[in-house]
C-alpha positions in Angstrom: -2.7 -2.1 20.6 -6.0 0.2 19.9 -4.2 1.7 17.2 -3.3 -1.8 15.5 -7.3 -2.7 16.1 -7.8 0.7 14.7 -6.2 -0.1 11.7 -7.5 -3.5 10.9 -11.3 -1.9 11.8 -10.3 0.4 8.9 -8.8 -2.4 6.5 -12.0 -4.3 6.9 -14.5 -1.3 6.4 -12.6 -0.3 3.1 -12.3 -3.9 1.7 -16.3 -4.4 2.3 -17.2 -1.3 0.8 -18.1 0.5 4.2 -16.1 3.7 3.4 -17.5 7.0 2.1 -15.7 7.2 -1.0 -16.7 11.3 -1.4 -14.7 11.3 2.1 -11.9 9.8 0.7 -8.5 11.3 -0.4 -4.9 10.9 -1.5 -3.6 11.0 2.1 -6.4 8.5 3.0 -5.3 6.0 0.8 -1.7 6.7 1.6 -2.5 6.0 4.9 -4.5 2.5 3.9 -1.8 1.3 1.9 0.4 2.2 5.1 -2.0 0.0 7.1 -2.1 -3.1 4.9 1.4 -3.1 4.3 1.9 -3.2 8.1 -0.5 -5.9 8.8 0.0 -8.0 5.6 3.5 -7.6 4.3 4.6 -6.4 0.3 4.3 -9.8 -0.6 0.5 -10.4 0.4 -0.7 -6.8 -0.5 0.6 -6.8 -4.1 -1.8 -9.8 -4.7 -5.0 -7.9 -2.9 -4.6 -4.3 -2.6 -4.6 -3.4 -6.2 -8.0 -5.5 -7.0 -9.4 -4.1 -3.1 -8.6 -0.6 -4.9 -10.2 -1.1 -7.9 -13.5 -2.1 -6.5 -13.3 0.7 -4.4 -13.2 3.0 -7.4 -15.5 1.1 -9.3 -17.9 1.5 -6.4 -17.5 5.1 -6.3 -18.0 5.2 -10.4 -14.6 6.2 -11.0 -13.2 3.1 -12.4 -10.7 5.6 -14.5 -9.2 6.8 -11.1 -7.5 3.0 -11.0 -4.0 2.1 -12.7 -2.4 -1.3 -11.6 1.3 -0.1 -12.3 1.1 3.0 -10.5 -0.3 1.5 -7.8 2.0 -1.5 -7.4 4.8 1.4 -8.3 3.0 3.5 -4.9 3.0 0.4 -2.8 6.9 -0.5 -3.6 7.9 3.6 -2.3 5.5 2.7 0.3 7.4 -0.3 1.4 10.9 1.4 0.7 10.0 4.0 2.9 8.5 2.2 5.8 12.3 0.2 5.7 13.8 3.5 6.2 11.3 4.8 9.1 10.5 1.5 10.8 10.0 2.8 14.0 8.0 5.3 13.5 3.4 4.9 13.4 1.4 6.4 10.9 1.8 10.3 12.4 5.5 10.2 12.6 5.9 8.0 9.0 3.7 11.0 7.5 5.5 13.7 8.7 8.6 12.2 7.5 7.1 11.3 4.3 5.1 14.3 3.2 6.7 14.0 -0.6 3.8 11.3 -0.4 0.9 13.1 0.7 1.0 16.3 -0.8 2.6 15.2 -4.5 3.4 12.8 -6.4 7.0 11.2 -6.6 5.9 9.6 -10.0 4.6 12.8 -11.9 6.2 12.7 -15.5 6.6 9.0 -15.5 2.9 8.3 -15.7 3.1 4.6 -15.5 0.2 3.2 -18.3 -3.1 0.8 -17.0 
């Protein structure tokens, strides 16, 4: 339960703009996307996500850094993969899943803003 408190503590920090974004990597946003989709379903997060992400680089003044497709494209593996390892949280997803946090399953097919 402290780790699904955790994560929505998280969720709400990076949605209103309480997050360092110098702090804040590949891995960590992995790992948010992980949350949402946990809490909120595909469905729900490919209405929010993508416009919570943009702010979030536009915050950080690095409105560049943001590309609708390849994020909707990220949150899709996301989902795909979190069918596959249902039972596992966020440590055992991730070590499963390192393809995700150390490259980048869509390099060569850079998907256009």
């Amino acid at each position: 339960m402290k780790a699904l408190l955790d994560s929505m503590a998280w969720i709400s920090d990076f949605r209103e703009g309480r997050l360092d974004p110098s702090a804040f990597r590949h891995g960590d946003q992995v790992r948010l996307a992980w949350a949402y989709l946990q809490h909120f379903g595909l469905d729900a997060v490919l209405r929010f996500f993508p416009s919570d992400l943009r702010r979030f680089a536009e915050a950080a003044g690095a409105p560049g850094k943001f590309n609708a497709p390849l994020t909707e494209a990220w949150l899709r593996l996301l989902h795909e993969r979190m069918g596959i390892h249902a039972d596992e949280d966020w440590e055992g997803f991730a070590a499963s899943n390192g393809d995700l946090l150390h490259g980048d399953p869509f390099a060569g097919q850079r998907l256009k803003p």
